[in-house]
N, C-alpha and C positions, 0 to 999 in steps of 0.2 A: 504494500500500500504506500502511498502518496506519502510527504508529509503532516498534510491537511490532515489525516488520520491518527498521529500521535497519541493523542487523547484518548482515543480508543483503542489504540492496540496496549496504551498501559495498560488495561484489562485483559489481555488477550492469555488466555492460559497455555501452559507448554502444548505440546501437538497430542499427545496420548496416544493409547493405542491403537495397530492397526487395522485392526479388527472391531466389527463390534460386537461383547459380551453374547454367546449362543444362547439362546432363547430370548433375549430380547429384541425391542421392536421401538420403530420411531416413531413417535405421537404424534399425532396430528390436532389439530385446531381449526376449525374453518373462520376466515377472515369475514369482515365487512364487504359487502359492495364496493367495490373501484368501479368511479365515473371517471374514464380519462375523458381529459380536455380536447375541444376538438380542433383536428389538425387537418380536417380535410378529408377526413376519412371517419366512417364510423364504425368504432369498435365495441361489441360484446364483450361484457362479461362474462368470466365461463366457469368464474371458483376462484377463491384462495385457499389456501393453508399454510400455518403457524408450524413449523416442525418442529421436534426436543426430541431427544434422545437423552436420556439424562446417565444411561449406565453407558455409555461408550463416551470417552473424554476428548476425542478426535472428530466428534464430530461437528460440522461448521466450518467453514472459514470454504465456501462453497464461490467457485469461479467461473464456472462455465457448464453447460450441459445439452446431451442432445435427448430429442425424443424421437420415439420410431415412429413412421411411416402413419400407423394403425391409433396410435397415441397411448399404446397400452404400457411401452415401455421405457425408462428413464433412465441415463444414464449421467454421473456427475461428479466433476473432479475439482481438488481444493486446493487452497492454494500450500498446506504442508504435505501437498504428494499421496491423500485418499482418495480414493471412489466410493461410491456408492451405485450399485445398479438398483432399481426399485419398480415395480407394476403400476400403475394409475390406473384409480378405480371413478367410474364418471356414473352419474344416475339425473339421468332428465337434460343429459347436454352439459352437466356440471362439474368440473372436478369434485373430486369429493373425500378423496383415500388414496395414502400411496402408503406400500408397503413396500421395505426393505427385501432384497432377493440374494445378494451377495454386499460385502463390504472387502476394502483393504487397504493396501498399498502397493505404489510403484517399489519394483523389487529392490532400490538400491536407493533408499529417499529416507535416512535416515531422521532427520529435522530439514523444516523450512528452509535452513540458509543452502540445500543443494535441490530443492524443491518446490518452486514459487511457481507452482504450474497457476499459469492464469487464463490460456485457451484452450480449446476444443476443436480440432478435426476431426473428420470423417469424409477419408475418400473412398470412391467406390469403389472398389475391391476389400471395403473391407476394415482397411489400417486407419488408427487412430494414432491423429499426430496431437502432440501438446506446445505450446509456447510456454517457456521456461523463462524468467525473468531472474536476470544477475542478482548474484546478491557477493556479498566476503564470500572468497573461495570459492566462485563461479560463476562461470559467462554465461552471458545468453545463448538459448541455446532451441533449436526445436527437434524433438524425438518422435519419431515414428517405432508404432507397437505395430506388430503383425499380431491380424486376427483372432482372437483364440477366449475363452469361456472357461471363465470367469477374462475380463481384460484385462491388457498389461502385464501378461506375463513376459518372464525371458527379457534379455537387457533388448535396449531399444537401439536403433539407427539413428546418427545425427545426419538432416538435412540441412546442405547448406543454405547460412541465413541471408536475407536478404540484403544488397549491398547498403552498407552503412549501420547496418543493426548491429554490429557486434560492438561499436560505438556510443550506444545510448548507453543513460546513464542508470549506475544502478538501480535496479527496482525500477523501470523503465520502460521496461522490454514488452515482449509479443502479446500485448492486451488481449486483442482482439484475432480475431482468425474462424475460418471457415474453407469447404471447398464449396466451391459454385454446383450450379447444374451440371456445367462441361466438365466439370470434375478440374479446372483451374482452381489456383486457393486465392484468397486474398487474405492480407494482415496490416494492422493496426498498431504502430506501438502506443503505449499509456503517453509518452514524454515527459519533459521537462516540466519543470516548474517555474514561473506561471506559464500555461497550457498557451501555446504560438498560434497565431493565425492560422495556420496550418500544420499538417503531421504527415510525414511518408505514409502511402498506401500502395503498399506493396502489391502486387500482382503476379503471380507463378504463373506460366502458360511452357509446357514443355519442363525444359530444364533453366529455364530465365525469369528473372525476375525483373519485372517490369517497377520503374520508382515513377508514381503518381501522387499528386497532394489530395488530402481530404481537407477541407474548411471544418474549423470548430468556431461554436459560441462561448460567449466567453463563462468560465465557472464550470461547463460541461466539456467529460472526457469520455472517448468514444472507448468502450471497456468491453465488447463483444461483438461478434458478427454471427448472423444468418441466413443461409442461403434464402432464394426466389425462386421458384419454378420457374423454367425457362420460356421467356418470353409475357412472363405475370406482370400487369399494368402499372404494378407499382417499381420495378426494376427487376436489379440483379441480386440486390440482398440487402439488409434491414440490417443499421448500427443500433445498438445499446450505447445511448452516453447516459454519468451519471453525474450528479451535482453532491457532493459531500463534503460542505462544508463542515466540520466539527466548531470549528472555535464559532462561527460566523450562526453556529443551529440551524444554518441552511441544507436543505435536501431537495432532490428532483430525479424526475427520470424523465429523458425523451427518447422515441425511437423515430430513426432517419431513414429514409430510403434512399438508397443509393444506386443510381443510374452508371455501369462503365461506358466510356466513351468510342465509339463505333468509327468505323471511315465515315459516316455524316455527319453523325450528331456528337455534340461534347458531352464530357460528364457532367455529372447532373445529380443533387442532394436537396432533398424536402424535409421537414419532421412530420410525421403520419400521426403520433402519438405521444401525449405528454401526461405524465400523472403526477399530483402536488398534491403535496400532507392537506389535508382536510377529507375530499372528495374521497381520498385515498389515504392507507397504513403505508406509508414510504420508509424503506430503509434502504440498506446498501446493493441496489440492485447490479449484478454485473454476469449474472448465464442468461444468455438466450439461446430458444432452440424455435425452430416452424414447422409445420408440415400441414398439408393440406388433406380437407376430407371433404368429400361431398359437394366439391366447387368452393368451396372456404378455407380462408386460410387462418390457420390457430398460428399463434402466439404465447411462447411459455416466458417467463420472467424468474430469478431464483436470485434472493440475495445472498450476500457474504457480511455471514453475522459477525467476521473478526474473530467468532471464540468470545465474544464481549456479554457478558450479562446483560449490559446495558443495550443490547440489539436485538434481533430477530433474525433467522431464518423465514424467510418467507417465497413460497412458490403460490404463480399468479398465473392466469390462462385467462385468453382474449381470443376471440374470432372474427374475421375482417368476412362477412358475407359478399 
């Protein structure tokens, strides 16, 4: 995390185990109604829930996540190198239940400082790649896991990073990431402090990586990426930024869509979706996952409690009819 986050990670407990305790299970809580603001688009409500796990001490500090296809299944990694794989349980179009299926860890993620996974791949074949953010005693870095059940076994593959990444500054690194429809990836670093007019957006096509600028607002950092369906009205894939201020008790979430740039047309970024403490329980929102059903496209949202008492886990679902 950021500096802005100090405050809160003095709370932040050691990482604990890697597992969680057998025969236990994670609590759920179903949230308030979230009205997001509108941004051009109208989005559904589809469920929250409040997560605790209170006998596994590892869990939390939640970064990124995908959902399948079908929405029955969860997949989510944090920033001291756990997983969790989980079922989602829906009743009436609602989320409503998620149950734990497997837990652990990445095989050689002792503590955070060689562990700050802070993104999410999935290319199609299969492999799950992570963005790994520097910390003392390690670069940036991104790891590709071949397929396998439970994930993350066996050591992983370093792909090469994107030109200039291995430059950014501690705690800095691969925020954001996704593979596209074409199965291209794109990545997002967090950056600097305070957050520049723009941020490298990387682009993988083959073996190269293309350097593209993304626009930021100010106070918001783009902290996850999700693919589009190919050729969906709203683009090529959907940013997570988020606004956390600590000192400031400022909080926010917007989600961006984001157009790549063609031989005609230029690139091209909107915000679709914003939600603010009132209307909405906001905390540190930074997994997102999409998938569509039925001509609709869902929307998952999953904070990063920090480990903080003072926070929340919280997982959120919206559908864009």
């Amino acid at each position: 995390m950021r500096a802005i986050l100090a405050t809160a990670l003095a709370l932040t407990a050691c990482s604990g185990p890697a597992h969680a305790p057998t025969g236990t299970q994670a609590r759920t809580t179903p949230t308030r109604a979230c009205v997001a603001s509108p941004s051009g688009a109208s989005w559904r409500f589809r469920g929250g829930l409040a997560l605790t796990w209170p006998e596994w001490r590892g869990f939390g500090g939640w970064s990124d996540l995908r959902v399948s296809g079908d929405g029955q299944k969860l997949l989510a990694v944090s920033d001291d190198g756990h997983f969790v794989q989980a079922a989602l349980g829906y009743n009436d179009g609602q989320l409503t239940s998620l149950t734990a299926t497997a837990t652990g860890a990445l095989p050689h993620c002792p503590d955070k400082r060689r562990c700050d996974v802070e993104s999410l791949a999935e290319r199609a074949d299969g492999t799950l790649w992570l963005g790994v953010e520097a910390e003392l005693g390690s670069p940036h870095a991104i790891w590709a896991f071949a397929p396998t059940q439970p994930p993350f076994q066996g050591e992983p593959q370093r792909v090469p990073l994107p030109p200039g990444a291995d430059q950014l500054p501690l705690n800095a690194g691969l925020e954001a990431m996704t593979a596209l429809a074409d199965d291209s990836v794109l990545a997002i670093p967090e950056g600097p402090e305070p957050v520049p007019p723009t941020l490298p957006l990387w682009h993988l096509q083959g073996q190269i990586w293309q350097t593209l600028a993304y626009p930021t607002v100010a106070d918001f950092r783009p902290v996850a990426l999700a693919a589009l369906p190919a050729g969906h009205r709203l683009g090529d894939a959907l940013v997570l930024e988020r606004k956390w201020l600590v000192r400031k008790h400022e909080a926010g979430t917007r989600v961006v869509a984001l157009r790549l740039p063609t031989a005609t047309t230029g690139q091209a970024t909107r915000e679709v979706l914003r939600l603010q403490p009132g209307p909405c329980l906001i905390d540190n929102f930074e997994g997102l996952a999409t998938r569509v059903a039925d001509g609709a496209l869902w929307l998952y949202l999953l904070s990063d409690d920090n480990q903080s008492a003072a926070q929340q886990t919280l997982l959120y679902a919206f559908s864009l009819e």
